[in-house]
N, C-alpha and C positions, 0 to 999 in steps of 0.2 A: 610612337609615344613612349615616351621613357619614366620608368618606376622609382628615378631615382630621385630624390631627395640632398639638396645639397646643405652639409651642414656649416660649413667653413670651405674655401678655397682660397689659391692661389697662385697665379702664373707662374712659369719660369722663369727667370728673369739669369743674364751674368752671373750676379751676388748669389743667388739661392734657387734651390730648385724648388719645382712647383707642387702641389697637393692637390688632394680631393678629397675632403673627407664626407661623409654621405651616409645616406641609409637608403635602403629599398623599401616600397610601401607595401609590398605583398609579402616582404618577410613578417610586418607586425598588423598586416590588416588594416594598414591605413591610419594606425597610431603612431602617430611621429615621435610622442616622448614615451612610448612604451619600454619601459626598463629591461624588457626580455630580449626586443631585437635587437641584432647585428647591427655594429655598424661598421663601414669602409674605409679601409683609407687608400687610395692609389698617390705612388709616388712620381714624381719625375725632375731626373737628374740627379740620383742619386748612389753612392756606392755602397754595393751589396756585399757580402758574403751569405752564402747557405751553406749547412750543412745539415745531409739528411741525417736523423738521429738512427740506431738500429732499433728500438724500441716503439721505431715510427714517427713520423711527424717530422718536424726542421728544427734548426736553431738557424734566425734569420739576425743577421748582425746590421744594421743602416747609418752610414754615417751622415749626421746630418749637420748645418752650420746650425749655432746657436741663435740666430736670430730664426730662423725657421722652427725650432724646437720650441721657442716662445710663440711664436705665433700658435703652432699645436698645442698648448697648453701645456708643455711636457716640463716647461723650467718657469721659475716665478719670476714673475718682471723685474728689473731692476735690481737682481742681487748681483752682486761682486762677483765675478769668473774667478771661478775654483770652489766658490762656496754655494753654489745650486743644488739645491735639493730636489728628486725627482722621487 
């Protein structure tokens, strides 16, 4: 049985790589719109950079095509390439 909760997905296809975006129900108790919990995103087909910080933690760099960045909500539909505001 699986805890997770899907919020948005999307196969991998050629043109774009795939997602998962999600939440877990035992991270908020079973409140799906709960503002406090986590939520996920698992990527696939996608290019990474990491770099671990000395201070701890990463700097995660992901490149992603634009048409997938709109699907994650990360660019506003229909604006003009070059002028997206994120």
């Amino acid at each position: 049985m699986s805890t997770k909760v899907t919020i948005r997905h999307s196969r991998r296809s050629d043109a774009c790589p795939g997602f998962y975006l999600y939440h877990d129900v035992l991270d908020g108790l079973g409140i799906a719109d709960d503002p406090q919990t986590d939520v996920y995103l698992r990527l696939d087909g996608v290019a990474v950079a990491l770099e671990t910080l000395s201070e701890g933690g990463a700097l995660v760099t992901i490149t992603l095509p634009r048409e997938t960045a709109r699907m994650l909500g990360l660019l506003r539909p229909g604006t003009a390439p070059g002028i997206e505001q994120v």
